[in-house]
C-alpha positions, 0 to 999 in steps of 0.5 A: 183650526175651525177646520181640524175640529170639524174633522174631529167631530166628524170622526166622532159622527164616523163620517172622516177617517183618521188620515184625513188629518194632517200629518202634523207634530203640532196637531198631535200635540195638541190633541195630546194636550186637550184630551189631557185637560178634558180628562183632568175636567171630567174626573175631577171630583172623583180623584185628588189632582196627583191621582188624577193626574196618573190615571190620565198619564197612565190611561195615555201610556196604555193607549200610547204602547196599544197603539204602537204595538198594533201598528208594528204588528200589521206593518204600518207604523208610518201610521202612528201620528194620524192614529194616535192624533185620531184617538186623542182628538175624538177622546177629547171630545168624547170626554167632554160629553161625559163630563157633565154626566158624571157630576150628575152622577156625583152630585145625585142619589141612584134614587133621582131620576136624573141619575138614572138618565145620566147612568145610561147616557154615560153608557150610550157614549161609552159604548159610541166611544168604542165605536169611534175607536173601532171605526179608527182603528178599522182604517189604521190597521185595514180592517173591517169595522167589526173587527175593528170594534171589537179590538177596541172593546177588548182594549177598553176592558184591558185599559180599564182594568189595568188603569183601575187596578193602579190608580183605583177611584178612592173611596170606589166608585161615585153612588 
């Protein structure tokens, strides 16, 4: 287990590759199952449990049908279990990191500078975010990183703004 981990967060660090996991059912169950609760974690002030709850299924959904279509479209579906595995492990981790920035930001006025480091620390890890789903999607689809990293900013700005148009943070965003 210790071992799969640190393939994660070498991933994270873009120094593995996501067929350097095993191909296994239980590994993407369970990378599934923790990027599930470190969602439900992260954004738990900002959502009632049913909302948050949709947004993590739908923010899934997207990723999953993404995924899928991509890999269908370049001839490699054989890859779907890896990547899929890749993405929702890294995305754990990735979200665990900005759990507690977010309660700064929920927790503080924009007038405190604790949340102004915590605003630009969350958009240092979105912006790593797309990168390690670039350097991912880079290897299932044999591209190059740039290309990767692009299609990985378009898909984070289309997820985002249909995850944010179905399942709104009520009350909008934190101050």
């Amino acid at each position: 287990m210790a071992s799969v981990l640190q393939l994660f967060v070498d991933m994270v660090r873009l120094r593995t590759r996501p067929q350097d996991l095993p191909a296994s059912d239980g590994l993407l169950i369970g990378s599934v199952v923790a990027v599930i609760v470190a969602s439900l974690l992260a954004i738990r002030q900002l959502y009632p449990v049913d909302l948050a709850l949709a947004r993590t299924g739908l923010d899934l959904a997207l990723q999953f049908a993404f995924v899928t279509g991509a890999l269908r479209m370049t001839g490699h579906p054989e890859r779907f279990r890896q990547t899929f595995t890749a993405l929702c492990g890294t995305g754990a981790i990735l979200v665990l990191l900005t759990w507690p920035l977010l309660d700064i930001l929920i927790d503080r006025t924009p007038a405190d500078d604790l949340f102004l480091l915590a605003l630009l620390l969350l958009f240092g890890v979105y912006g790593w975010s797309v990168t390690v789903i670039g350097h991912i999607l880079r290897h299932a689809l044999d591209l190059s990183l740039r290309r990767g990293v692009l299609i990985a900013l378009g898909y984070v700005l289309l997820s985002t703004a249909i995850a944010d148009t179905l399942v709104p943070v009520p009350g909008g965003a934190p101050q």
